[in-house]
PATORZA-34704 format. One record per residue (C-alpha): residue in three letters; x, y, z. Coordinates in steps of 0.05 Angstrom, whole numbers, plus 5000, padded with zeros to 4 digits. Example, Ala and Ser with C-alpha at 12.3 -4.5 7.8 and 13.67 -1.06 7.14 Angstrom:
<nodes>
ala524649105156 ser527349795143 
</nodes>
This chain:
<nodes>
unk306546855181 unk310946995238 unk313646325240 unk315846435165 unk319047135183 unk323646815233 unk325846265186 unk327046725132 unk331347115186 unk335246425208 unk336546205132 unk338746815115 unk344446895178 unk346546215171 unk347446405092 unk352447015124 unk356246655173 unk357646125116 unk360346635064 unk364447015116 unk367746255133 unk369746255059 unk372746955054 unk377346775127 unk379546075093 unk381346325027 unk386246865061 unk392646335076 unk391545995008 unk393346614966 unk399646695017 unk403646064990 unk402446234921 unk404846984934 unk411746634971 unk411846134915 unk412146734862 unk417547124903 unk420846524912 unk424946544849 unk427247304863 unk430247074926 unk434346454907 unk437747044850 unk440947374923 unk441546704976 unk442446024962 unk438145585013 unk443045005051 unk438844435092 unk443244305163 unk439743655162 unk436643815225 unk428743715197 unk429144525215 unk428045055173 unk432945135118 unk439445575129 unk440646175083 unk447746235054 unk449846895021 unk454546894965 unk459047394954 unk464547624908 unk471047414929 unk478047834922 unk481047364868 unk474647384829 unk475148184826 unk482248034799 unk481747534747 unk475547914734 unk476948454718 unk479648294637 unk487748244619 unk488348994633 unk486748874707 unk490948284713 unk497348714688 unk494449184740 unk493948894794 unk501548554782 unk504649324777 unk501049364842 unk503048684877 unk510548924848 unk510149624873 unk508949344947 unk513448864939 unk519549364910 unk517449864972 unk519049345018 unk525549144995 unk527349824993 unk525750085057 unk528949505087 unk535149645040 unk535950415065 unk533850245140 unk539949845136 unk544650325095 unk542550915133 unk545950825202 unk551151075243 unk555150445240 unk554550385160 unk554951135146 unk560851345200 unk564050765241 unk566350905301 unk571950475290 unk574250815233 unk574151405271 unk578051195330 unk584250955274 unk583851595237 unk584151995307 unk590351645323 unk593751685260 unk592652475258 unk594952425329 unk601352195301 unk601252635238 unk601452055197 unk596852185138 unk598951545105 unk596351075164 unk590151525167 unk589051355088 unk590150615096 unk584350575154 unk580950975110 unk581350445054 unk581149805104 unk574950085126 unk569750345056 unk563550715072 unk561851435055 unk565351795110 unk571251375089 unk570451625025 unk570652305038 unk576652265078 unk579652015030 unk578452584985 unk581852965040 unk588352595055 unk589452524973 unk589153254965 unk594553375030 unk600953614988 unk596354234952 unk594154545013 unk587954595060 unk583555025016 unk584054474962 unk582953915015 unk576854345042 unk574354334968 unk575453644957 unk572453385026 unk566153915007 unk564653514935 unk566352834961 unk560853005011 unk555553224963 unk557252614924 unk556152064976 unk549452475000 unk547252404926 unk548051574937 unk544751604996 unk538751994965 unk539051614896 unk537350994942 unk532151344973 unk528451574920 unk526650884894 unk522150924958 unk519251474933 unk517551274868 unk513650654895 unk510551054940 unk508051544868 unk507350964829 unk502150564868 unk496551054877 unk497551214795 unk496150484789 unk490150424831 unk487451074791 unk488050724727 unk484350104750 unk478850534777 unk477950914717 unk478250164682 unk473149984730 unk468650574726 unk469050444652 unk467049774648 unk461349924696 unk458350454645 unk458649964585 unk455549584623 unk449250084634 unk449350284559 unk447349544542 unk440349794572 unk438549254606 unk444549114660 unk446448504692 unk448248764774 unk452448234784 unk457448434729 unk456449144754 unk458249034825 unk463748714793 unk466449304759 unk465249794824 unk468549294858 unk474549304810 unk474850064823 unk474850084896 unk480049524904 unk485649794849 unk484950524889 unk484550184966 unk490849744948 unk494450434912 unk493550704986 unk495350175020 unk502350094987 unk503350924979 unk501151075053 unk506650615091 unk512050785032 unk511551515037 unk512651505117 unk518051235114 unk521051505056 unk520652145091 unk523451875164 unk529451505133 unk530752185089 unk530552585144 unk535252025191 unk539852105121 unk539952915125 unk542352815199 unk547852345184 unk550452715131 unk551553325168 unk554952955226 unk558552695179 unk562253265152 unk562653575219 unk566553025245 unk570553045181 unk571653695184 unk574453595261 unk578952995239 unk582153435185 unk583053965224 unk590253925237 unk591153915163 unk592154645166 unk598454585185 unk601554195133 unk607154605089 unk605854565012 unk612154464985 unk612954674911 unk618154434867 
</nodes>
């Protein structure tokens, strides 16, 4: 009887060890199917690349590139994205036009000034207008004014140097402004394609079952239109605002010095007939 007891007790814990085995080396199996099921979920976000090195395979993310956000984005973003391209390149040209115009050599050359000196040394208003004509530029300009206006008398030559001033700063700031309206102009631009975007991205939603790929396409849209806007409005309205201030100071020399070269002016006799 005791004999059968212990047999019992030796069938019955080899029975246990056997089905605990089992449970232990069924455990990996139901691993590879779970990675087999995710493994079509994955693929969707990375695309696997063999290195032919026998290693395990390289994972290569794909992303959206700029030119597919542009030609992406339908024919309204396209025309978009042109105004913006246009805008940069119209601030450019610009600021490199007025850098240029807006000097002391272009605005009042010295030269000029060193003729006119010596003709007024002379008191020869002729050879003062002549320099003034060999040599054009808005200070020429508006000594010319002056020395046209000599036979009526210095409060007429004051009044004609004063409005040939005003008019050449008007030139000066008419150039100016075209930086300006770039630098206005670009962010409007980028606004418009971010509304376009934002747009595009809630039709997208409303189809009630959206595809995120043509989603991050539209936020992507969005954010590009308004991060180019600021990219061309930033630089253009710095230096719309330096070169309109380097203007403001040039102008006022400018009439100072005319001012000073007309000076002796006041002396001239008006001689009516």
């Amino acid at each position: 009887m005791k004999k059968l007891m212990m047999t019992a007790l030796l069938v019955a814990g080899l029975a246990a060890a056997a089905g605990v085995a089992r449970a232990q080396g069924g455990a990996p199996a139901a691993a590879p199917a779970a990675a087999v099921a995710a493994a079509p979920a994955a693929a969707t976000a990375a695309e696997l690349v063999d290195d032919g090195t026998g290693k395990a395979p390289a994972i290569k993310k794909q992303g959206v590139g700029f030119w597919a956000v542009v030609f992406g984005s339908g024919w309204l973003g396209v025309v978009l994205w042109i105004g913006l391209f246009g805008s940069g390149a119209a601030a450019v040209y610009f600021i490199v036009d007025c850098s240029i115009m807006v000097k002391p050599q272009k605005v009042m050359a010295q030269s000029l000034i060193e003729k006119v000196k010596a003709a007024m040394a002379e008191g020869d208003v002729l050879k003062a207008l002549k320099a003034c004509e060999s040599e054009p530029g808005p200070m020429a300009s508006v000594l010319s004014a002056g020395f046209s206006h000599v036979e009526e008398g210095y409060d007429i030559i004051q009044e004609a140097v004063g409005t040939a001033a005003d008019l050449e700063t008007e030139r000066l700031m008419q150039r100016l402004t075209w930086i300006s309206v770039c630098a206005n102009l670009s962010p409007m631009l980028g606004l418009l394609g971010t509304v376009q975007g934002m747009i595009m991205c809630f039709e997208n939603i409303a189809t009630g079952a959206p595809d995120t790929g043509a989603l991050a396409l539209s936020i992507s849209q969005a954010l590009w239109t308004t991060a180019a806007g600021l990219v061309v409005a930033i630089p253009a309205i710095t230096f719309y605002f330096s070169i309109r201030n380097n203007a403001n100071r040039l102008v006022l020399r400018m009439e100072a010095m005319t001012m000073e070269l007309i000076k002796d002016l006041r002396n001239v006799e008006v001689v009516n007939d």
